[in-house]
C-alpha positions in Angstrom: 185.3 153.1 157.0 183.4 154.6 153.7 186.5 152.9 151.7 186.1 149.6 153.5 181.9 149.7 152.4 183.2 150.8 149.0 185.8 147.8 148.5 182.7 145.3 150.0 180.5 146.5 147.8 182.6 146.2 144.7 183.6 142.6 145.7 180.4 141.4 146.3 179.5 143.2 142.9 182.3 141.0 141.1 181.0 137.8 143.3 177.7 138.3 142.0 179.0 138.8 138.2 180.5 135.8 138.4 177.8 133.7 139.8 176.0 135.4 137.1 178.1 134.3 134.6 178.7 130.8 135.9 175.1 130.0 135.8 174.2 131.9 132.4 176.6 129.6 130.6 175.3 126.8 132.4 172.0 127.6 131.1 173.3 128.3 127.9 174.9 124.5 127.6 171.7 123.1 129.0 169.4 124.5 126.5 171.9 123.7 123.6 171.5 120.0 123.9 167.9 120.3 123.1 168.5 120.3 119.3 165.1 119.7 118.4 164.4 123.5 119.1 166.3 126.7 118.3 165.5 128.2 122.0 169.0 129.7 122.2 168.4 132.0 119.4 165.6 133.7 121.4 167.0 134.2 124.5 168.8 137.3 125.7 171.0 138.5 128.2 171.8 142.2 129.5 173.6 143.5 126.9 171.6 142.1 124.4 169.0 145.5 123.0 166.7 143.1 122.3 166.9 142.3 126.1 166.2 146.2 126.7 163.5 146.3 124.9 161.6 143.8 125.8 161.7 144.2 129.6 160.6 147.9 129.5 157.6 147.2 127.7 156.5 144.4 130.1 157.2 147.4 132.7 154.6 149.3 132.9 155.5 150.4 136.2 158.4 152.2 136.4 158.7 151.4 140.3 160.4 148.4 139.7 163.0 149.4 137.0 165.9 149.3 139.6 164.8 146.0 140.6 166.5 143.1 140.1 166.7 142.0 136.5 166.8 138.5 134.5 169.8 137.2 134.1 168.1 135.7 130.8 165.0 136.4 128.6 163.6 133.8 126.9 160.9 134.5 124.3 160.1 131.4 122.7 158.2 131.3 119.6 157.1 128.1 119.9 155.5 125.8 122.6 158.0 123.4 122.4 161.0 125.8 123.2 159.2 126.2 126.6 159.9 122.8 127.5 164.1 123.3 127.5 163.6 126.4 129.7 161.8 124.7 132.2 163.9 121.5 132.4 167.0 123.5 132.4 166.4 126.2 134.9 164.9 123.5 137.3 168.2 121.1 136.8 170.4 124.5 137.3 167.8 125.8 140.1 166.8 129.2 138.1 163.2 130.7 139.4 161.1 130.9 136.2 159.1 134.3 136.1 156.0 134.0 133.4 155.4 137.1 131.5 152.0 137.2 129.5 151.2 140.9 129.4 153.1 142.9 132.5 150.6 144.2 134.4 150.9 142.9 137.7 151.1 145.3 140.3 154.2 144.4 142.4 155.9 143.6 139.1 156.1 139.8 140.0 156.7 138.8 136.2 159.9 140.5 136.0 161.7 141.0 139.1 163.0 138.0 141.8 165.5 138.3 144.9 166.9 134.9 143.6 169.0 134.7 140.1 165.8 134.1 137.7 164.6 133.5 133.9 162.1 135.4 132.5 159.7 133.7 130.1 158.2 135.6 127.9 155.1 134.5 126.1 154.5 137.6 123.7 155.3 135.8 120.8 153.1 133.1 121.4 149.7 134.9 120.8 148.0 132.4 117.9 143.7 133.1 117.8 141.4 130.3 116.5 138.0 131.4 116.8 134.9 128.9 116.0 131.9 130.9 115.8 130.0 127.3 114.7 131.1 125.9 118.2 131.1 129.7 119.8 134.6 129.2 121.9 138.4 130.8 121.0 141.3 129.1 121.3 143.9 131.3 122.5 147.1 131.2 123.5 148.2 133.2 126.3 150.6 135.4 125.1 148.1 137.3 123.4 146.8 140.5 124.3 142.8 141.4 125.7 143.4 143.8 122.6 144.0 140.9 120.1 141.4 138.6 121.3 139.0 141.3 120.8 140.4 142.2 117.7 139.6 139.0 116.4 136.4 138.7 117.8 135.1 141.4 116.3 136.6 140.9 113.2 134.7 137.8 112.8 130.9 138.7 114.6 129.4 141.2 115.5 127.1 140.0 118.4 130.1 137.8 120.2 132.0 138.9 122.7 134.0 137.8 125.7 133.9 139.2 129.6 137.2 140.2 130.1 138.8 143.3 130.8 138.7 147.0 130.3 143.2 147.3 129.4 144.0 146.3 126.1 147.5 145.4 126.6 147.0 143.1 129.3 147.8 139.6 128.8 145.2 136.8 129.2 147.5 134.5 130.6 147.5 136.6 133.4 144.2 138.3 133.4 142.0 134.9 133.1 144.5 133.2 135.6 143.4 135.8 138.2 139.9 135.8 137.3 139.4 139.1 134.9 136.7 141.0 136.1 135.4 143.7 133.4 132.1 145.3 132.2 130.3 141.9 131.2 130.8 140.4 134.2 127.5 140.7 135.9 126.1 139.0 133.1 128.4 136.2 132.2 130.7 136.3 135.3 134.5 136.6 135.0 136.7 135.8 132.3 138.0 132.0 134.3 134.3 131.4 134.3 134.1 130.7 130.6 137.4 128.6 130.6 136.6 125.5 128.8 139.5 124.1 128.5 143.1 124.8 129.0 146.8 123.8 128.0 149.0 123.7 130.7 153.1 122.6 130.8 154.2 121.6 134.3 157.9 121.4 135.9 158.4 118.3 134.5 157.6 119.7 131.0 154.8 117.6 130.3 151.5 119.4 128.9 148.3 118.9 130.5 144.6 119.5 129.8 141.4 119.7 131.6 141.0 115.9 131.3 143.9 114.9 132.1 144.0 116.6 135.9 140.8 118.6 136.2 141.9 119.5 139.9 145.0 121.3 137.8 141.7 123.0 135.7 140.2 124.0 138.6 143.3 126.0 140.5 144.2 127.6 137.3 141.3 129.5 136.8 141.5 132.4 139.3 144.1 130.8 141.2 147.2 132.2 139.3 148.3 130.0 136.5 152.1 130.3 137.1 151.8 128.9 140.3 151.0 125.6 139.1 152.3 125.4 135.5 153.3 127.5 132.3 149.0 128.2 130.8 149.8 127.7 127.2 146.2 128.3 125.7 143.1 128.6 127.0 140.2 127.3 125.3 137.4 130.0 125.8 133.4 130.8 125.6 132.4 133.5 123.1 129.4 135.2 125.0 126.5 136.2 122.9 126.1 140.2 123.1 123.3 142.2 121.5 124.1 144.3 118.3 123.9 147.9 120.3 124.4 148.3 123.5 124.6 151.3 125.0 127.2 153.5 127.1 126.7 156.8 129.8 128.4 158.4 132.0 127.3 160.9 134.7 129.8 163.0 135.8 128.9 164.6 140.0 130.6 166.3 142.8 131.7 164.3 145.9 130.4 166.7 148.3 127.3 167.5 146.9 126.5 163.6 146.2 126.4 162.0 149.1 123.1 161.0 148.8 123.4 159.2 145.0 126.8 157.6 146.3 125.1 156.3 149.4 122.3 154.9 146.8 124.4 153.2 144.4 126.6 151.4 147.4 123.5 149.7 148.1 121.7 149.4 144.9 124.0 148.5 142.2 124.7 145.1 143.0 121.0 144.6 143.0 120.6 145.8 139.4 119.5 143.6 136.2 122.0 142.0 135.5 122.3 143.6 131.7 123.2 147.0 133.4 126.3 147.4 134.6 127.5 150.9 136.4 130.8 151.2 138.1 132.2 154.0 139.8 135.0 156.5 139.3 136.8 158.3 141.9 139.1 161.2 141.2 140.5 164.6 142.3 140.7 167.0 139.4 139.5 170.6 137.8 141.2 173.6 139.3 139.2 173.8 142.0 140.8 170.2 143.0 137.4 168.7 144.3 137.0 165.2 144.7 134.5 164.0 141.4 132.3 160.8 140.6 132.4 159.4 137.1 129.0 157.0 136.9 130.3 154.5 133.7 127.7 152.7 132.8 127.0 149.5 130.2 123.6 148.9 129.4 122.9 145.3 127.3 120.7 146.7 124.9 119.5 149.7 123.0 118.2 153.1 124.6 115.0 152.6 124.6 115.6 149.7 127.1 117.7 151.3 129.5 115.6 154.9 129.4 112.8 153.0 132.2 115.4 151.2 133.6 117.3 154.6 134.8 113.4 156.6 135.7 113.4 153.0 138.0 116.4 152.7 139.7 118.5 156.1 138.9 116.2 159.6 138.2 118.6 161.7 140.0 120.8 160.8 136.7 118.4 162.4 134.3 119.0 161.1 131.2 117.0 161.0 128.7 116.8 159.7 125.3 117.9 162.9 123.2 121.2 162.4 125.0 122.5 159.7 123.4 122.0 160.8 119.6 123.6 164.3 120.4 127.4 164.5 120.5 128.5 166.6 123.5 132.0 168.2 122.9 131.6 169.8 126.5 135.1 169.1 128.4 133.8 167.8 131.3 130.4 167.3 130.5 127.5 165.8 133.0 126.6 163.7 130.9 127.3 161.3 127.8 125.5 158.7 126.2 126.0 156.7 122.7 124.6 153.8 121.4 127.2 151.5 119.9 128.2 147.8 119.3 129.9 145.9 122.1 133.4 145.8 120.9 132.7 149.8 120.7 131.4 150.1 124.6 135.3 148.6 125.0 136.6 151.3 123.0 134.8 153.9 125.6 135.5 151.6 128.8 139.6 152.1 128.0 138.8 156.0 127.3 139.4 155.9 124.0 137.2 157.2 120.7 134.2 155.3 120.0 135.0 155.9 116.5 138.6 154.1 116.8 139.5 151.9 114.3 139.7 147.8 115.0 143.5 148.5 115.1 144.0 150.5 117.8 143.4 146.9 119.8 146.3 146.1 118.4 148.6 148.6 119.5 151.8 147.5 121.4 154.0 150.5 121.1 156.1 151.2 124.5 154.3 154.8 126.3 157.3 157.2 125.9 155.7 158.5 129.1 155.6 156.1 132.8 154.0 156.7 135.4 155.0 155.8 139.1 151.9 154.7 140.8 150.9 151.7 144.1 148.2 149.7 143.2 146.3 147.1 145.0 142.7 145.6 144.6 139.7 144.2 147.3 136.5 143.3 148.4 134.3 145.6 150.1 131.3 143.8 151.4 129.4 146.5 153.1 128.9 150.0 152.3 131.7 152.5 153.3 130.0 155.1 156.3 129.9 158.7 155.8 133.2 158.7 158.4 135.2 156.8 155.9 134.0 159.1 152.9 135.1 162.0 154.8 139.0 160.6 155.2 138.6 159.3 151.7 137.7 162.9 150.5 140.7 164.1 152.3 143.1 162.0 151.5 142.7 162.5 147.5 142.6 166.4 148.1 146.1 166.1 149.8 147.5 163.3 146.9 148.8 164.3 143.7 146.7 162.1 141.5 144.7 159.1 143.7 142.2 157.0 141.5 139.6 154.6 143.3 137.1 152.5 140.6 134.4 150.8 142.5 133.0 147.7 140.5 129.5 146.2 141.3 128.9 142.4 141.4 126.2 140.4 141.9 123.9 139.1 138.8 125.6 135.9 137.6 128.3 136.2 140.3 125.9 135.6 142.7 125.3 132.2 140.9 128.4 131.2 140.9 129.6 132.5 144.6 
């Protein structure tokens, strides 16, 4: 019996090669008659290293590397190569799977039951910023990190409300709405979509006035189910030359009390403070610990009454944000910085970091397995679901929860 499931798997191994096969040079033909582009030189199959490379940078997850793979990349370096790909994997019927940065959690980018094409839009990732007119065009293979880059490059007191990962792609993060540290003060990132470029199955390329309903769905409802986003056309918020940054480090079990607080509290907050919350086991003693990260819209001197107001039991003061405290695992930190600076500190790196490390694309030699998922809560969690909260990530290896406030402009706009 074991050599009969042996033989059935090996056949239906060769039937699926061939299939494979059958349909890769179908595709292949397809795309060549498109002589106006040179779309076949960027595609890749398996045992192409280029092929390799490129799919284990967009997986950032290593949960899914056993999935199924592509049976092509395509990595088009112009818009009008995506055109072809489209028109040729609907005629064949090839899913399309849109790639901007990688970071969904299932992995839906890069992995398909059915025979697919993945579309890679790294290469695509072209800035025009117009601080006259205050919007960016960008195209949405860049990266948070190069949009910022370029931002800052070119003002100081503009920024944009996206979010806190530099390596995730806009495509992706504005189509689902991109919540981040500005967003109680300008709202998400699909809020301050202006415009947008978008190619449909039919390969033709659409803007806001041409379908605005198309507008509407794409911001927040998941670009790629509607159409390839090609560039979006975005507002440049305007941000105040320092801002500052804390963090207050407590104990879940002797907290209880502040946590209960900032569940009902933080939503309520000006809408130029922003504190989210960090949940995390850690230390040696393995208790469960409360990371306060805050963004303040502003200089110290602002935010100092703000905190006596709303947050004493925080006590910070002014003196802590001009000292440097080297203490691992101190109670407290506080800086005063520029904006693009407080996104430095929100992805946990070095206020100090050069512009460049925004633009950093390097594959982690180190992966980490890990089940992610994202919602609402609309009331505060009771003391009962603490408790199995505080259980569970005492028995988990390394369970994360961060707690994001709303309100301020989202309540405008909800």
């Amino acid at each position: 019996m074991g050599s009969l499931q042996i033989l059935f798997v090996f056949l239906l191994s060769l039937f699926l090669a061939k299939c494979y096969s059958h349909e890769q040079q179908e595709l292949l033909h397809c795309l060549s008659t498109y002589s106006e582009s040179n779309i076949t030189q960027n595609i890749y199959n398996p045992n192409s290293p280029t092929y390799t490379s490129i799919l284990e940078y967009a997986q950032k997850n290593p949960r899914w590397w056993n999935s199924s793979h592509p049976i092509f990349i395509a990595s088009p370096r112009t818009e009008a190569e995506i055109r072809p790909v489209i028109l040729c994997s609907k005629k064949i019927g090839l899913q399309i799977k849109i790639k901007s940065g990688g970071h969904d959690y299932e992995g839906i980018s890069f992995r398909s039951k059915s025979p697919f094409v993945m579309l890679d839009l790294s290469n695509l990732n072209e800035i025009k910023i117009d601080l006259n007119e205050e919007t960016a065009w960008v195209q949405s293979g860049a990266t948070l990190g190069e949009l910022y880059y370029a931002i800052a490059k070119r003002s100081k007191v503009h920024g944009f409300p996206g979010g806190v990962c530099f390596s995730v792609g806009t495509g992706g993060l504005i189509s689902g709405g991109g919540l981040g540290a500005l967003t109680r003060k300008f709202g998400l990132a699909a809020d301050n979509v202006v415009d947008a470029r978008v190619m449909d199955v039919n390969g033709n390329i659409l803007d806001r006035e041409m379908n605005e309903d198309l507008f509407w769905a794409v911001r927040g409802g998941g670009g790629a189910s509607f159409g390839v986003i090609l560039a979006w056309k975005l507002k440049l918020v305007r941000v105040p030359e320092k801002v500052t940054i804390f963090s207050i480090h407590r104990k879940l079990n002797s907290s209880r009390d502040l946590l209960q607080k900032w569940e009902n509290i933080s939503h309520q907050l000006p809408e130029n403070l922003f504190i989210r919350l960090l949940i995390q086991n850690g230390g040696v003693e393995r208790q469960v610990e409360l990371f306060f990260q805050s963004q303040y819209l502003g200089p110290v001197d602002e935010l100092i009454p703000l905190l006596r107001q709303y947050f004493p039991e925080f006590n910070l003061e002014r003196n802590d944000c001009f000292q440097e405290n080297t203490t691992a695992g101190a109670v407290k930190r506080c800086y005063e910085v520029s904006w693009i600076q407080s996104a430095f500190y929100f992805y946990f790196r070095k206020i100090t970091s050069p512009l460049e490390v925004l633009l950093d694309k390097t594959i982690p030699t180190q992966k980490h397995y890990y089940k992610g998922t994202s919602d609402f809560v609309k009331t505060p969690i009771p003391e009962s679901g603490w408790e199995m909260i505080e259980r569970t990530f005492l028995e988990e290896a390394g369970p994360r929860m961060i707690l994001e406030p709303l309100g301020g402009k989202m309540n405008e706009i909800s």
